[in-house]
ZARO-569764 format. One line per field, with one value per atom (N, C-alpha, C): residue number from 1; residue in three letters; y, x, z; atom name. Coordinates in steps of 0.05 Angstrom, whole numbers, plus 32768, in hexadecimal, padded with zeros to 4 digits. Layout:
N
resi	(NUM  ...)
resn	(ALA  ...)
c2	(Y  ...)
c1	(X  ...)
c3	(Z  ...)
name	(CA  ...)
This chain:
111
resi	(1  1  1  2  2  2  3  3  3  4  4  4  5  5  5  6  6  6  7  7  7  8  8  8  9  9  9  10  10  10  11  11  11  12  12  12  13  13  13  14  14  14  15  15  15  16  16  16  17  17  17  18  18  18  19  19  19  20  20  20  21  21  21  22  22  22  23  23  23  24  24  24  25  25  25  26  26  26  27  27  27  28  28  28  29  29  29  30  30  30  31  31  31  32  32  32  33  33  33  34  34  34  35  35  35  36  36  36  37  37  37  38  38  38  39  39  39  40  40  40  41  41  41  42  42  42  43  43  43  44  44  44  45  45  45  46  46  46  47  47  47  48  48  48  49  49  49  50  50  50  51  51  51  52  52  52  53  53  53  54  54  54  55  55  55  56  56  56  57  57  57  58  58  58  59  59  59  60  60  60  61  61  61  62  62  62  63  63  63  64  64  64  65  65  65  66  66  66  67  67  67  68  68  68  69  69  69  70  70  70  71  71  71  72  72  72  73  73  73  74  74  74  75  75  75  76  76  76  77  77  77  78  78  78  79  79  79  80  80  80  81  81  81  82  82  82  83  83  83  84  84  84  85  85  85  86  86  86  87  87  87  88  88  88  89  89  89  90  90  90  91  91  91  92  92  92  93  93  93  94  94  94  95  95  95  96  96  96  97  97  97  98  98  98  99  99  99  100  100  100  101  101  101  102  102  102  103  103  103  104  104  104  105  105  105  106  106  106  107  107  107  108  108  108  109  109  109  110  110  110  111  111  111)
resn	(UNK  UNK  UNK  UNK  UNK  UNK  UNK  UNK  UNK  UNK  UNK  UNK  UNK  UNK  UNK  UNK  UNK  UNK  UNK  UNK  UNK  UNK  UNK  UNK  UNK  UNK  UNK  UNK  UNK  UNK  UNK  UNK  UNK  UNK  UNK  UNK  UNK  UNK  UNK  UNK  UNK  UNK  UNK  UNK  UNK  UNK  UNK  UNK  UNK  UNK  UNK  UNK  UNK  UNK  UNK  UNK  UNK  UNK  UNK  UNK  UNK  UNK  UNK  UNK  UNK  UNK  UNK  UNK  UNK  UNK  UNK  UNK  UNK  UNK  UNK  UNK  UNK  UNK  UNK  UNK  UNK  UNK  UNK  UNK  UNK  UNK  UNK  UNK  UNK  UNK  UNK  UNK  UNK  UNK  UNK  UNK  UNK  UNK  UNK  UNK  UNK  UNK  UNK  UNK  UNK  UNK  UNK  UNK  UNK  UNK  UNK  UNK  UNK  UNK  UNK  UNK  UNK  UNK  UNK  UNK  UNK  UNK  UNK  UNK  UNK  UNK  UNK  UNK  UNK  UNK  UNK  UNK  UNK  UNK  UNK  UNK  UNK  UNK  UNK  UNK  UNK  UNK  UNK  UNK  UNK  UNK  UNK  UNK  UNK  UNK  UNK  UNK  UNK  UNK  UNK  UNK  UNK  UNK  UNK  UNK  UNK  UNK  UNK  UNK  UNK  UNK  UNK  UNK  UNK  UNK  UNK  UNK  UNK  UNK  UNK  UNK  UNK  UNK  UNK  UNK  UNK  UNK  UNK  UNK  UNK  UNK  UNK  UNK  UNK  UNK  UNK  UNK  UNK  UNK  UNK  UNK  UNK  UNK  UNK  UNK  UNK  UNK  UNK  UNK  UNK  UNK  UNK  UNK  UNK  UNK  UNK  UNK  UNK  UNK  UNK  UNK  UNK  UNK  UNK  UNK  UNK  UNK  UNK  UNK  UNK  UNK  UNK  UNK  UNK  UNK  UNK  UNK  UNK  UNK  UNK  UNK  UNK  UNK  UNK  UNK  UNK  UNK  UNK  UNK  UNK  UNK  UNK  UNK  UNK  UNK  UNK  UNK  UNK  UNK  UNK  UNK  UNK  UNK  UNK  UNK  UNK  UNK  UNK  UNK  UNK  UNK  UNK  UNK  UNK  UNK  UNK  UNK  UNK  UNK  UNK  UNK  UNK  UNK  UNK  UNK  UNK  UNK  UNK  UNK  UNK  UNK  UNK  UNK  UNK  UNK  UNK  UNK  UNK  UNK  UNK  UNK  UNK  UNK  UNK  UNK  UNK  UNK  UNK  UNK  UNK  UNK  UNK  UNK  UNK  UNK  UNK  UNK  UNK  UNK  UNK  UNK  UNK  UNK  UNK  UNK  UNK  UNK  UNK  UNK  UNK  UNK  UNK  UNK  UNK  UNK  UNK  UNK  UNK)
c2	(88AA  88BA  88BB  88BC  88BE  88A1  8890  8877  887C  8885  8887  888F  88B0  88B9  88A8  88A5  8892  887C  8872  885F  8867  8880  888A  887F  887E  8879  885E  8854  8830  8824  882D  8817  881F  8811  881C  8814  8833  8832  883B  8845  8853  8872  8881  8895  8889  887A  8875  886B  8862  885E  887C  888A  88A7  88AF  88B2  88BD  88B7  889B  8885  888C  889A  88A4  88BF  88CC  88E7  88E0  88D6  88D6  88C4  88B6  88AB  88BE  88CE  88EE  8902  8906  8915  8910  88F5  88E6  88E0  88E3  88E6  8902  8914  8928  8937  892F  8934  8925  890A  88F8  890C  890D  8919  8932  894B  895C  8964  894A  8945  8946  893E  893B  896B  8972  898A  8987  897B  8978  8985  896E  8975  8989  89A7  89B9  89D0  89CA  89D8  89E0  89F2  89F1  89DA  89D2  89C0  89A9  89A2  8985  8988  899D  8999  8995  8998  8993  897D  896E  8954  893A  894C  893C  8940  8950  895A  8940  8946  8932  8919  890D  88EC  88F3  88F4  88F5  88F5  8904  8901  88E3  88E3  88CB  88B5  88AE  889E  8892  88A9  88B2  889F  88A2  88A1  8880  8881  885E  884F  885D  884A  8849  885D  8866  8859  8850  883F  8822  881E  8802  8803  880F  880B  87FF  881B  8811  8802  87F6  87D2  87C8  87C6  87B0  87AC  87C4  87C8  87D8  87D4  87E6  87C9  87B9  87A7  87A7  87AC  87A6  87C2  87D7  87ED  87F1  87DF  87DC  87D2  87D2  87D3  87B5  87A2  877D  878A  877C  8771  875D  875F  8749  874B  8754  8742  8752  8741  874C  874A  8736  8742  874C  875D  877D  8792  8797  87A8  87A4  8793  8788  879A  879A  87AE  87CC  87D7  87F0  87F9  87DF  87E9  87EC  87E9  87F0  8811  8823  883E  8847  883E  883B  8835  8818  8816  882A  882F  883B  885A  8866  8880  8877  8861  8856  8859  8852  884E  8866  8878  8897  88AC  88A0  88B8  88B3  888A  888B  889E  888F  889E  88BD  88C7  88E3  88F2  88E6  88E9  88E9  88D2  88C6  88E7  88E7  88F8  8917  891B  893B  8939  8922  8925  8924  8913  8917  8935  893A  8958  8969  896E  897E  897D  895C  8959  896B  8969  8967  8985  8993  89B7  89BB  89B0  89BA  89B6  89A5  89A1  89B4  89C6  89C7  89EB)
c1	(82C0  82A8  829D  82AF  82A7  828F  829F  828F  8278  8273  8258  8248  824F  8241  8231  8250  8242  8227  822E  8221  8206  8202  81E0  81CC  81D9  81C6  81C4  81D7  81CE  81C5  81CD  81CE  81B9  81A9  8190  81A1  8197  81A5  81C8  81CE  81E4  81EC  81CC  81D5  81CE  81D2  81DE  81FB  81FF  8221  822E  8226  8232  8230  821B  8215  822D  822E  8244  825F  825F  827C  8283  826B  8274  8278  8262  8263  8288  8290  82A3  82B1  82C6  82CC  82CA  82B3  82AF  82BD  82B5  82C0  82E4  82EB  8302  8314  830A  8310  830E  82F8  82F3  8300  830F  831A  8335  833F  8357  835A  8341  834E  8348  8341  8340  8360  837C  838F  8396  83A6  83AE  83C0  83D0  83E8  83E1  83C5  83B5  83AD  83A4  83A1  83A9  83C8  83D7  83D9  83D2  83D1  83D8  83F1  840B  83F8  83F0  83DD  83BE  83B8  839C  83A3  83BC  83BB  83C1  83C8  83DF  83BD  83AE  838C  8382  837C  8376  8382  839E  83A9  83A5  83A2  83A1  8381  836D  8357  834F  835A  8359  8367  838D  838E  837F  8372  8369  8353  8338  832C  8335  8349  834F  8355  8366  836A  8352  8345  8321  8318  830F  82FE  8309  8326  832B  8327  8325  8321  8303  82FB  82D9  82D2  82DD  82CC  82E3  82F5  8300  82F0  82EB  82D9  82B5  82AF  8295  8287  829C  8293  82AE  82B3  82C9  82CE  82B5  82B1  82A6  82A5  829B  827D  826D  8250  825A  8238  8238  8238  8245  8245  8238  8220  8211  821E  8228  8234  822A  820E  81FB  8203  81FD  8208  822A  8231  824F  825B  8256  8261  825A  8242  824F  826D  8271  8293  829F  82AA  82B1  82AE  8294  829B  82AC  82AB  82B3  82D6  82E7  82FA  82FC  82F3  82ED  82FA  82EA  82EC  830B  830C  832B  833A  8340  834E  834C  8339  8337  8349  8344  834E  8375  8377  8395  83A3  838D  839A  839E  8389  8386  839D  83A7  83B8  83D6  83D4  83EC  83E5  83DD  83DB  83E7  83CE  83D0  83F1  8403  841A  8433  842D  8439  8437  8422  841E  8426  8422  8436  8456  845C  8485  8488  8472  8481  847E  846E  8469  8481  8480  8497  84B1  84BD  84D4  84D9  84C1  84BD  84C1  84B3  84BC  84D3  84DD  84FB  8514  8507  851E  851D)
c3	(81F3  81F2  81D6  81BE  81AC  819F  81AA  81A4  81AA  81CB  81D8  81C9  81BA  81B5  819A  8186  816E  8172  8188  818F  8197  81A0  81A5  818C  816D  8161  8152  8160  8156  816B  8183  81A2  81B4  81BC  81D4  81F1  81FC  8212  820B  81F9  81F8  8207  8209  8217  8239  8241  825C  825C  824A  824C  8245  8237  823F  824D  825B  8272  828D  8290  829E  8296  827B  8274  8286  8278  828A  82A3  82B3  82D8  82DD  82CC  82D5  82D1  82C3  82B6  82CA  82D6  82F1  8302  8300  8325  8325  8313  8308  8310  8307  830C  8324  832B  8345  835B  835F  836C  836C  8349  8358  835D  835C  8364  838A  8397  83B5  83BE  83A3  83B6  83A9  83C4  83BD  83A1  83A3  838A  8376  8372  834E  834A  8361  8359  8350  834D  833F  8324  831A  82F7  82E8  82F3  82E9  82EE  8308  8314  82FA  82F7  82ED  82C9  82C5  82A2  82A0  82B4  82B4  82BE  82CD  82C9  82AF  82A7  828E  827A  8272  8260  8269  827B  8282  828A  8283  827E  825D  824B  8231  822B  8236  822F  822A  8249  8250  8235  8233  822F  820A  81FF  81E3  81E9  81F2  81F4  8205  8211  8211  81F9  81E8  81D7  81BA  81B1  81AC  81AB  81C9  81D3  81C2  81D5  81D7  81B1  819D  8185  8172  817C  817D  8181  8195  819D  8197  8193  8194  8176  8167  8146  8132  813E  812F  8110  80FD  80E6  80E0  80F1  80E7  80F0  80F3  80FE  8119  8121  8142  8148  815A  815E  817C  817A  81A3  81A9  81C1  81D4  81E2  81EC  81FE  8219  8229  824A  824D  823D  8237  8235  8227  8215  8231  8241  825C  8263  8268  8277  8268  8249  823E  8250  8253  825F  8277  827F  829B  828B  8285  827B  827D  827B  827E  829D  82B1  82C9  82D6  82C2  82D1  82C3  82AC  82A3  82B0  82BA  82C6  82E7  82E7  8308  830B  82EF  82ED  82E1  82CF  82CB  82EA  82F4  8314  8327  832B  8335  832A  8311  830F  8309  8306  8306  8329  8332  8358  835A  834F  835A  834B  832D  8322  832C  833A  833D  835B  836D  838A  8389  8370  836E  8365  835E  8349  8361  8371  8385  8394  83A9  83B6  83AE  838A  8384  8383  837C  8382  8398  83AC  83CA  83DE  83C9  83CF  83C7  83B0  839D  83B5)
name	(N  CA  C  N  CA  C  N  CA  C  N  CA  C  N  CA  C  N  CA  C  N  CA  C  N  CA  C  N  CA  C  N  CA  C  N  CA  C  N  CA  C  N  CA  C  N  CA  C  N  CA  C  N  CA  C  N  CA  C  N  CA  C  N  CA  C  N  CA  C  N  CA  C  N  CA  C  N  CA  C  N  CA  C  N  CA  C  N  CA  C  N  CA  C  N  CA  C  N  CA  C  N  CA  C  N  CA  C  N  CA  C  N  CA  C  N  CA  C  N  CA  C  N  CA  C  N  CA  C  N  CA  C  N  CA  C  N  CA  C  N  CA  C  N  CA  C  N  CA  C  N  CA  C  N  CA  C  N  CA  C  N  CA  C  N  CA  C  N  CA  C  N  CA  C  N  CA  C  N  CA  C  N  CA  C  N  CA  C  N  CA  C  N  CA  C  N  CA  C  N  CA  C  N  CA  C  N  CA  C  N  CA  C  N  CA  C  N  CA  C  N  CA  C  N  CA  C  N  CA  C  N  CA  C  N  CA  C  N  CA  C  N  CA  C  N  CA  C  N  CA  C  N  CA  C  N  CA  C  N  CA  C  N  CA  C  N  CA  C  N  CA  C  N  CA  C  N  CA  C  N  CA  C  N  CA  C  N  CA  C  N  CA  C  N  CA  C  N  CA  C  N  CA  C  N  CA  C  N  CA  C  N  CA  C  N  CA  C  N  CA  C  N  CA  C  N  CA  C  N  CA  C  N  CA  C  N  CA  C  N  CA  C  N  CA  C  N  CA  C  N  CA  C  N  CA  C  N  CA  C  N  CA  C  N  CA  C  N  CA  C  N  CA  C  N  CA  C  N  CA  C  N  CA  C  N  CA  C)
């Protein structure tokens, strides 16, 4: 996100990729709190943290790739592809999140 934002004042059309940040962020959050598990205090800090994670190792990526030398490099229709990285990475925090807050439940309702 931070990139995004940097990026409002060198990049046209940067506040739609924030924009695309947040709605992905939403839909995130909102995906997992459909399963019951995640709504546990315990389930909603454990979204919380693998949302920031996520969130740091994109935002990373992103101005690697997209600030390399410190200034902004255009890659053209290229450099979209880049974003979508956001996406998966929210795809692979939710699974495992989803997966982590159903063992913990299970292993409570066992004990």
């Amino acid at each position: 996100m931070f990139t995004a934002i940097h990026s409002l004042n060198n990049v046209i059309g940067a506040e739609y990729w924030l924009i695309g940040f947040l709605v992905c962020a939403l839909i995130f959050v909102l995906g997992c709190l459909l399963f019951k598990q995640c709504r546990t205090p315990k389930g909603i800090r454990t979204i919380v943290f693998s949302l920031l994670l996520s969130e740091i190792v994109c935002d990373i990526a992103w101005y690697l790739i997209y600030y390399p030398a410190g200034n902004y490099h255009n890659y053209g229709i290229g450099g979209l592809f880049v974003l979508l990285l956001w996406p998966v990475l929210l795809l692979i925090a939710g699974i495992i999140t989803v997966k982590r807050n159903t063992v913990a439940a299970e292993s409570q309702q066992s004990q």
